[in-house]
C-alpha positions in Angstrom: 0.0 0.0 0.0 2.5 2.6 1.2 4.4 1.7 -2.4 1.5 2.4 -4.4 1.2 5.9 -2.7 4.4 6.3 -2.9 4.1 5.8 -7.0 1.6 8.4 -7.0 2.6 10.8 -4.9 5.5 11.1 -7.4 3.5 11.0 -10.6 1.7 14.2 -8.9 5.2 15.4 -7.6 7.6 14.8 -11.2 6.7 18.0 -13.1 7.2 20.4 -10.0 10.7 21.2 -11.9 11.3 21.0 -15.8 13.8 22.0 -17.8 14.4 24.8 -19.9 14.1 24.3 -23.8 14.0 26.6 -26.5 11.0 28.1 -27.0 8.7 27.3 -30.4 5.4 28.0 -32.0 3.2 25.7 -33.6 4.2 27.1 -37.1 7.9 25.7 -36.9 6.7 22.8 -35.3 4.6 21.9 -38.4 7.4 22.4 -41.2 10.4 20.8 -38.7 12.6 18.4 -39.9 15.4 16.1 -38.7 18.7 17.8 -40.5 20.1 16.2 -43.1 17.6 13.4 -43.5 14.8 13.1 -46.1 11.2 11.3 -46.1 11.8 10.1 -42.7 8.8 10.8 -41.2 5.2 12.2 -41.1 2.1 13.0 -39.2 -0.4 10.6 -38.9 -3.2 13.2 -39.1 -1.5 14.7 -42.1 -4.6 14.9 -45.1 -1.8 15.9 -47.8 -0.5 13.2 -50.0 2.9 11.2 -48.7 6.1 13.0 -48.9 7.4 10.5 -51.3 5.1 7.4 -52.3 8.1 5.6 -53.5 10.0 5.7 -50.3 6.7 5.0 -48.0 4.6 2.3 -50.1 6.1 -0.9 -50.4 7.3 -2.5 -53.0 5.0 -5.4 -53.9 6.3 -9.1 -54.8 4.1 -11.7 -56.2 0.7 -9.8 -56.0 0.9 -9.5 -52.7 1.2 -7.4 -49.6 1.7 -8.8 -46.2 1.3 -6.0 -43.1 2.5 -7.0 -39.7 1.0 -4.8 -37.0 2.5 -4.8 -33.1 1.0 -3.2 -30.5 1.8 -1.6 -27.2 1.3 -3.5 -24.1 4.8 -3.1 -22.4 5.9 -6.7 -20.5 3.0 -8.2 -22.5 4.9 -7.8 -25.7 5.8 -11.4 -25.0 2.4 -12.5 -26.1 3.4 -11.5 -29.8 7.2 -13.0 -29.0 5.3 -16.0 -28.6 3.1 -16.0 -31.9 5.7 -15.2 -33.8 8.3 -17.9 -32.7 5.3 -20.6 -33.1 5.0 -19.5 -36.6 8.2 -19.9 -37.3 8.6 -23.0 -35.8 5.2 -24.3 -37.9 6.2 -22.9 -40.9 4.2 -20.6 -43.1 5.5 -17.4 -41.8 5.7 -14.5 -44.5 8.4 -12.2 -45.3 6.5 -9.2 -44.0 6.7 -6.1 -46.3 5.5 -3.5 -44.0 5.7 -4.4 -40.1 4.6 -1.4 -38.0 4.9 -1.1 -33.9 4.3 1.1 -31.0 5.6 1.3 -27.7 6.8 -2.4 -26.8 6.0 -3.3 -30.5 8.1 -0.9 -31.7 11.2 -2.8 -29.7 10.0 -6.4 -31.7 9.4 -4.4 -34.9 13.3 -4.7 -36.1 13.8 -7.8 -35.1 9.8 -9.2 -36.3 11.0 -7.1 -39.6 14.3 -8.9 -40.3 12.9 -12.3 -40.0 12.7 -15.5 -37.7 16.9 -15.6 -37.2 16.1 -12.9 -35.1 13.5 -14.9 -33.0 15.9 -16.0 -29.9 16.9 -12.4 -29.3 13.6 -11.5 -28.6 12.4 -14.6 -26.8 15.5 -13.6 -25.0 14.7 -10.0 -24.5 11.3 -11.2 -23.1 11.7 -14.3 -21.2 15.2 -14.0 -19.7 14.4 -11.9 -16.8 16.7 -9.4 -18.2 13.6 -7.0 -18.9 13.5 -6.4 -15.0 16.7 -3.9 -15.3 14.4 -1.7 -17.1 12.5 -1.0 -13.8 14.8 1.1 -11.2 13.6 1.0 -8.1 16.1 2.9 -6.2 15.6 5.5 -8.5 12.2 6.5 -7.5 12.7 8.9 -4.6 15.5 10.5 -6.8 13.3 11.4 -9.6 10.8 13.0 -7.4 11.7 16.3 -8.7 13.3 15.1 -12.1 12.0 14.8 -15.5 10.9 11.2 -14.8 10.3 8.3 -12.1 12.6 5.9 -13.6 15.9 6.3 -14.9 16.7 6.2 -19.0 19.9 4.4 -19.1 18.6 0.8 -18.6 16.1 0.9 -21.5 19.1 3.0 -23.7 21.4 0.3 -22.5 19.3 -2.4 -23.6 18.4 -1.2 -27.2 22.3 -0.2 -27.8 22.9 -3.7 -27.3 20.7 -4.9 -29.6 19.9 -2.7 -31.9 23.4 -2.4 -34.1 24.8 -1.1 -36.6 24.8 -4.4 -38.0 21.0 -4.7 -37.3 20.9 -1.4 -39.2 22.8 -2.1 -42.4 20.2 -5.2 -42.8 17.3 -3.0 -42.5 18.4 -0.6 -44.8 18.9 -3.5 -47.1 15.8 -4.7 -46.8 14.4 -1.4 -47.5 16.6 -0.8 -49.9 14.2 -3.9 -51.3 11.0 -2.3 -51.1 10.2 -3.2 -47.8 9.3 -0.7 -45.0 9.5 -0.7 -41.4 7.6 2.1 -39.3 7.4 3.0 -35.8 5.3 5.5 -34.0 6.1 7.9 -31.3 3.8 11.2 -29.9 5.2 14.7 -30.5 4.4 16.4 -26.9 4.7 19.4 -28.0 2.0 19.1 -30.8 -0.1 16.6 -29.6 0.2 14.3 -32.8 1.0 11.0 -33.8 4.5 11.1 -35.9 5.3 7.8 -38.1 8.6 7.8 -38.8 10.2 5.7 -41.3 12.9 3.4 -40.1 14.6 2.2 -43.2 14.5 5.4 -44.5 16.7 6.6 -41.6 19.0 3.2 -41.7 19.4 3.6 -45.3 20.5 7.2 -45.4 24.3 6.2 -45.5 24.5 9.2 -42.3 26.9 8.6 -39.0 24.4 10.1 -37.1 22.2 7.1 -38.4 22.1 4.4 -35.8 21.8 6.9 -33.0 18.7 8.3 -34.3 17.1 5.1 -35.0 17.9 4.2 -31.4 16.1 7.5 -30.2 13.2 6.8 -32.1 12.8 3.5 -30.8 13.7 4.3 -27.1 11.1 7.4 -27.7 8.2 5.3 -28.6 8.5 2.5 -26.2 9.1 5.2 -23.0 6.1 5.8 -21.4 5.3 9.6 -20.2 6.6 10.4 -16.7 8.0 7.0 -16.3 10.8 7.1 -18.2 12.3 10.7 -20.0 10.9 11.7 -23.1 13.5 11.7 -26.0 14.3 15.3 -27.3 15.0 15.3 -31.2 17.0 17.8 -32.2 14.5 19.7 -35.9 15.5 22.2 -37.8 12.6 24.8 -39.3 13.5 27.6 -41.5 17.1 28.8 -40.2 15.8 28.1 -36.0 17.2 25.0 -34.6 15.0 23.4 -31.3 14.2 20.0 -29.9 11.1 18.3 -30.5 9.9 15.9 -27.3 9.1 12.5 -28.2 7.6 9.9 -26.5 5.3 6.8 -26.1 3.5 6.1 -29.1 1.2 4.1 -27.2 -0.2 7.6 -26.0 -2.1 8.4 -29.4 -2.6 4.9 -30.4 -1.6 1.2 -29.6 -1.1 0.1 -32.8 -0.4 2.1 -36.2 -2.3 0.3 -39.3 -3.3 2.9 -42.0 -2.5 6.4 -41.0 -6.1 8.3 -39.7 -5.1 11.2 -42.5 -4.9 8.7 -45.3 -8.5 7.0 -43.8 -10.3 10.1 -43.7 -8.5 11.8 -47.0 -9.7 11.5 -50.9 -6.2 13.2 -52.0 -3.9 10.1 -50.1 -2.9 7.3 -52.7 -5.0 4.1 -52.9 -3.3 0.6 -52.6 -2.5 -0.6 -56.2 -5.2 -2.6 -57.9 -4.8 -6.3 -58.2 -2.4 -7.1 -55.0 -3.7 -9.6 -52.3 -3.3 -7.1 -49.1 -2.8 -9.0 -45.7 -2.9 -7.2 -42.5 -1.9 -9.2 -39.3 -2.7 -7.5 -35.9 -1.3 -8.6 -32.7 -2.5 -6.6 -29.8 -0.4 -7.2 -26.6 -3.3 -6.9 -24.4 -6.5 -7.7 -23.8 -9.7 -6.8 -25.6 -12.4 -7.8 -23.3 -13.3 -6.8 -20.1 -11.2 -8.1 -17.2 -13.3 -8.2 -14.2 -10.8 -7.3 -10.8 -12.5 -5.8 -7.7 -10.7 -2.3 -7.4 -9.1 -1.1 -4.4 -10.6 2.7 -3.1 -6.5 3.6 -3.4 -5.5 6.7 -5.4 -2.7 4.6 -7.5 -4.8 1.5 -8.0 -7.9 3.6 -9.3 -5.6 5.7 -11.8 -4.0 2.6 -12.7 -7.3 0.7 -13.2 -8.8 3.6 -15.0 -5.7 4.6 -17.4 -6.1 0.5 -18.5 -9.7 0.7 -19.3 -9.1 3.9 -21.7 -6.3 1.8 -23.0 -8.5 -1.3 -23.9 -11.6 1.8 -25.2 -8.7 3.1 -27.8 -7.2 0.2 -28.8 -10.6 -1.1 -29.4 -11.6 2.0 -31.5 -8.9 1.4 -33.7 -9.2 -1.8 -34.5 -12.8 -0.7 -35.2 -11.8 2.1 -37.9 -9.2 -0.2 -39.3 -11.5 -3.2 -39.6 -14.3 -0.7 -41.8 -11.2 0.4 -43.8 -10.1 -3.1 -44.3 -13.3 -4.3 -45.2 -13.7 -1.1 -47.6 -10.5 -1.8 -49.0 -10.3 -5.6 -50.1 -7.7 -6.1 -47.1 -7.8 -9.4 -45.7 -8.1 -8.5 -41.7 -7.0 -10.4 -38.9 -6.6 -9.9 -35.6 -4.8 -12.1 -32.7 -4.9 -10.6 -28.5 -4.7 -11.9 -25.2 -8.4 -13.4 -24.6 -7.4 -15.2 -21.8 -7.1 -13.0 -17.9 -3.3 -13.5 -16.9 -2.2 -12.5 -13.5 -0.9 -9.6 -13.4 1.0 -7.3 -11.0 0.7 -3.2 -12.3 3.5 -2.5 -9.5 5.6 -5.3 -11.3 5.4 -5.1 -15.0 8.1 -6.8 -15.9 7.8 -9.7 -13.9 9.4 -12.6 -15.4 6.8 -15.4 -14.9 4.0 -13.0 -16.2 6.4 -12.4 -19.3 6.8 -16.2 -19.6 3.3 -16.8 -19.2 1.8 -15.1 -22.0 4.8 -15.8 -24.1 3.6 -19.6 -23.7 -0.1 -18.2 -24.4 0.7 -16.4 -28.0 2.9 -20.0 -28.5 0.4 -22.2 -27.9 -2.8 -20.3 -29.6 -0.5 -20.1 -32.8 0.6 -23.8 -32.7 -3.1 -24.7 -32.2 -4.1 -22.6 -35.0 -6.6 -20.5 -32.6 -4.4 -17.2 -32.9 -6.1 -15.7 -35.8 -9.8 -14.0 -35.5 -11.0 -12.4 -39.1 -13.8 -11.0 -37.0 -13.7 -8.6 -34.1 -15.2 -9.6 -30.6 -14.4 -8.1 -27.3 -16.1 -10.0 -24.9 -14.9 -14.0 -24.2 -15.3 -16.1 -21.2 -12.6 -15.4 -18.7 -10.4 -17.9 -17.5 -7.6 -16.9 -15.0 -4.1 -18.3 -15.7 -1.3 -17.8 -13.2 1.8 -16.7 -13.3 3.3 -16.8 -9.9 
C-alpha cells in the first residue's frame, strides 16, 4: 500500500521542476525536420499526400502485400514474441513487407521485420528476466523532482545492445528492397501521432544514423513520466529546437493505415490487383477483465488509465476493420483473450512475461491465434503466473 502511494505521490510530484528548452510556436513545429535526412517521417493526421510514395509504399512481390501490425502492451509484448516464434517453428511465416509497432511493438518491430533468425533475441529479451533492469527501483525517490520516475539508461542500454549497426545495415537493405519498417512515437509538444520511417533513416548512409534510429525506438516504447521523453533535435526555417518524443502508445496502440490517409480522398489508394494482408497482434486484452478495485488513489488511476487503454485500442481496431473491409484487405486480428495474473506495481515480472509468451505460442501452434472478425467480450479464464 504505502508503495503504491508512494508511486503516485511522485506522478503528482515529477513535473514540479522542468527543464528549460528553446522556446517554439506551432508554425515551426509543423514544417520541422530532422537535419540532413529526407522522407523520414510524417504526421499521422497529415490529409496531404505522402512526402514520397516511392520511399513509404512498399514494393509489392508476387501480388501480394503482407502487413505485420505490433501493438503496445509493455511486458506483454511477450504475447506476440510468442506468436511469432510458433509460426516460425510451424512454418508458413511470410516475409512481412510493411511491419509497424508502437511502444513495446516498436522494440520487436526490427527484429519481427528482419525475419525469424532474429526470434531467440527476442524470446530472450522477453523471457530472460533481463527486462527487470528496465525497472529502477532505487531510482524512484531521486526522480521525485526530475524529469521522470525511472531512470533512461537501462532501457538505452538495452536497445544499444541490440539494436546495431549491424541490425541497421540489414534494414536498410531490406528497405533498400522495397520493404518498409515504421514506428510510432507522440510529438508532446503538438499533440500528434508522428510515423517515422525506419529504413528510411538506416538507409540514409548518415553517421548520425544508428543513434537516431535508437532514439526513435527508445522514444516510442518510454512511457510519459515514467521514463524521460526523448528530445530530437529539428531544424525549421534557419531556428534549430528539440522536438519531445515519447510513447507512441499515448495516441494509439497500434499504427495500421494512417487516420489522414483514412479520412482523405487526396492520399494514394493501394494498387489494384495485389492480395493485401494485415496481421494484428495486440499485446493486451480486448475484453473486459473483471478485478475488484481497491478505493486507493494509485490503484484507481491505474485501473482507469487500463480501461481507456483497452476503449482506444478497441476504437482502432474498429476504424481499421471498416477500412479493411472497404478496401479488399484481408483482416485479422490475434490478443490476449485469456485473464493472466498480473501485478501493475511489477510489469516486468518474469513469470507474467513467460506466461503469456507460452499463451501467444500455444494459440498459434493450435491454429486459434487468428480472429478475421472482431469480438471483445470471451469467457474469462484466470491463468497464473506466480
Amino acid at each position: 500500500m504505502l508503495r503504491l502511494l508512494g508511486i503516485a505521490l511522485l506522478v503528482f510530484l515529477s513535473g514540479c521542476v522542468a527543464q528549460s528548452r528553446t522556446s517554439y510556436g506551432p508554425q515551426a513545429a509543423a514544417s520541422a525536420n530532422v537535419e540532413g535526412f529526407e522522407d523520414i517521417r510524417m504526421y499521422a493526421d497529415s490529409s496531404r499526400t505522402l512526402p514520397s510514395e516511392r520511399v513509404w509504399l512498399p514494393v509489392p512481390r508476387d501480388k501480394k502485400i503482407n502487413y505485420l501490425v505490433l501493438s503496445g502492451g509493455g511486458g506483454a509484448g511477450a504475447f506476440s514474441v510468442g506468436a511469432l516464434k510458433a509460426w516460425s517453428d510451424v512454418g508458413g511465416r511470410p516475409e512481412f513487407d510493411i511491419v509497424s509497432g508502437v511502444s513495446t511493438g516498436a522494440l520487436i518491430a526490427p527484429y519481427a521485420f528482419l525475419g525469424a533468425s532474429y526470434d531467440q533475441t527476442l524470446v530472450d529479451l522477453y523471457t530472460s528476466g533481463v527486462a527487470r533492469k528496465l525497472v529502477d527501483a532505487d531510482f524512484l525517490p531521486k526522480g521525485l523532482l526530475g524529469p521522470s520516475l525511472l531512470k533512461q539508461e537501462p532501457l538505452r542500454r538495452m536497445v544499444e545492445k541490440y539494436l546495431t549497426r549491424e541490425v541497421l545495415l540489414k534494414i536498410a537493405a531490406e528497405y533498400r528492397k522495397g520493404r518498409r519498417l515504421f514506428v510510432l512515437t507522440t510529438n508532446l509538444d503538438s499533440q500528434r501521432a508522428v510515423i517515422w520511417n525506419m529504413g528510411a533513416i538506416a538507409s540514409s548512409g548518415r553517421a548520425d544514423a544508428l543513434r537516431l534510429f535508437q532514439d526513435v525506438i527508445i522514444a516510442s516504447a518510454s512511457i510519459p513520466g515514467v521514463y524521460p521523453a526523448i528530445l530530437v533535435k529539428v531544424r525549421a526555417g534557419d531556428t534549430t529546437f528539440e522536438e519531445m518524443h515519447s510513447d507512441g502508445g499515448s495516441v494509439s496502440q497500434i499504427l495500421t493505415v494512417p487516420e489522414g490517409w483514412m479520412t482523405s480522398d487526396n492520399m494514394p489508394q493501394w494498387p489494384r490487383g495485389l492480395e493485401i494482408n494485415m496481421y494484428v497482434i495486440i499485446n493486451n486484452a480486448l475484453m473486459p477483465e473483471f478485478s475488484a478495485t481497491r478505493n486507493n488513489t494509485f490503484v484507481v488511476m491505474a485501473r482507469a488509465s487500463s480501461t481507456l487503454i483497452k476503449a482506444q485500442t478497441r476504437s482502432a481496431l474498429l476504424a481499421t476493420y471498416a477500412y479493411a473491409q472497404r478496401n479488399n484487405i484481408r483482416f485479422r486480428v490475434a490478443s490476449i483473450d485469456t485473464q493472466v495474473k498480473y501485478d501493475m506495481t511489477d510489469p516486468f515480472n518474469t513469470n507474467y512475461m513467460r506466461a503469456v509468451y507460452n499463451l501467444g505460442y500455444a494459440k498459434m501452434t493450435s491454429g486459434s491465434l487468428w480472429k478475421e472478425r472482431l469480438s471483445f467480450t470471451n469467457e474469462l479464464t484466470a491463468v497464473q503466473s506466480r
